[in-house]
C-alpha positions, 0 to 999 in steps of 0.5 A, spaced: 337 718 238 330 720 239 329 716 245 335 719 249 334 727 247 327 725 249 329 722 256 334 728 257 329 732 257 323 729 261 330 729 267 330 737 265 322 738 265 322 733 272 328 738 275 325 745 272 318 743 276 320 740 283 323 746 285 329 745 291 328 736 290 330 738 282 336 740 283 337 736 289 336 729 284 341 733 279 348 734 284 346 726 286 346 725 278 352 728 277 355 725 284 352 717 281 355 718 275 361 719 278 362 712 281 357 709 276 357 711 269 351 709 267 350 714 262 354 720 259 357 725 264 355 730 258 349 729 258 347 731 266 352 737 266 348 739 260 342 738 263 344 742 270 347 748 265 341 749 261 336 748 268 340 752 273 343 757 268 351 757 267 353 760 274 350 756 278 349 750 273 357 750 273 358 750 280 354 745 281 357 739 276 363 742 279 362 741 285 359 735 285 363 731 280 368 733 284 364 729 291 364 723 287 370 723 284 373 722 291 368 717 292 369 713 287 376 714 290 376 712 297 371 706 295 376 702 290 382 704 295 379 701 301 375 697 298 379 693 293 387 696 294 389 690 298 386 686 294 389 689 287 396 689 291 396 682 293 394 680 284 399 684 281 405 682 287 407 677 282 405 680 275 412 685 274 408 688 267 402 690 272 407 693 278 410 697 272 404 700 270 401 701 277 407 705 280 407 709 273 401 711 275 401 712 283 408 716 281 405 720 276 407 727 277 401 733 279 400 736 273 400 730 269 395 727 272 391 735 273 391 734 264 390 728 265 383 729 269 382 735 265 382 734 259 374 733 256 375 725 254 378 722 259 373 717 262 374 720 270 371 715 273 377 710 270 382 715 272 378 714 279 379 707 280 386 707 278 388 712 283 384 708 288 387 702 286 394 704 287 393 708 292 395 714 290 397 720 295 390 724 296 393 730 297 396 729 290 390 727 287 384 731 291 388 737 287 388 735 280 381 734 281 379 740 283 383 744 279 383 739 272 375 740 273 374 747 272 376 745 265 372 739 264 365 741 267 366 748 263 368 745 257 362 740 256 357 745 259 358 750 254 359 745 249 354 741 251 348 746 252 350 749 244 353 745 241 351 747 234 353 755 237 360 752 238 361 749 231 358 756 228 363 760 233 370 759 235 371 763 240 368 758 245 372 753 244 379 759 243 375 760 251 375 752 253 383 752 251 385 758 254 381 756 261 385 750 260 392 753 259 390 757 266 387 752 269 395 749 268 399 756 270 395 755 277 397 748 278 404 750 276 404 756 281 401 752 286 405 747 286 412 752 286 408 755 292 406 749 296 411 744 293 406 739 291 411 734 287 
């Protein structure tokens, strides 16, 4: 354990000290950690809070998880799509699964997205493996992540302070109960289902 908050905070000292290149080298972790999760998406989320503040930290995790997201998405649906298609033609079990997934509603999908635990990068590679409709995907993304970056900044960059106090944590599931009213009247104005 040592040696980790030892590695995460030599990454904060390196991007407190390099300037414009230090927050540069934070939206490419957040953007890599997206398609390749090497380490926790917490931990850079954290990171950006602490170093860039809670505004633009969150914007900036925000936004490029978000990047990455899509990312991740396009490379296993172009890349991989045919080809997952082609293994599962013949394996009922799995086209079962696969079509539940891809006709998986807009709200259950921005739950999904938003809540903290979910791995995102799997949810990615299933969306692109099934080639779910983008439109349907790009709007769980960018509204399910408002939660999820919000809940592990505040939660990541004081942790013990959300343990003492409650009220953050009566905040995170407020801004997810918002975060589920936008999808609803989004989806009532737009038709999104």
């Amino acid at each position: 354990m040592h040696i980790v908050i030892d590695f995460l905070q030599s990454i904060i000292n390196f991007i407190e000290g390099s300037g414009v290149f230090g927050v540069v080298f934070a939206c490419g972790l957040i953007t890599v950690e997206s398609i390749i999760p090497i380490m926790p998406l917490v931990a850079f989320i954290t990171i950006n809070f602490i170093v860039l503040g809670k505004t633009l930290g969150f914007f900036i995790s925000w936004i490029f998880t978000i990047i990455g997201c899509i990312m991740s998405y396009l490379i296993f649906k172009n890349g991989f799509g045919n080809k997952f298609d082609n293994l599962t033609e013949n394996k009922q079990l799995l086209k079962k699964y696969k079509h539940m997934f891809k006709d998986i509603s807009t709200g259950k999908l921005l739950l999904i997205v938003a809540m903290p635990f979910t791995p995102a990068f799997m949810v990615n590679i299933a969306a692109g493996l099934v080639k779910m409709d983008f439109k349907k995907y790009i709007i769980a993304i960018i509204i399910g992540k408002v939660a999820m970056v919000y809940f592990w900044g505040f939660i990541g960059a004081s942790f013990v302070e959300s343990i003492k106090n409650p009220i953050i944590l009566v905040k995170i599931v407020i801004i997810m109960l918002l975060t589920y009213i936008v999808y609803l009247i989004l989806n009532k104005v737009f038709k999104l289902n």
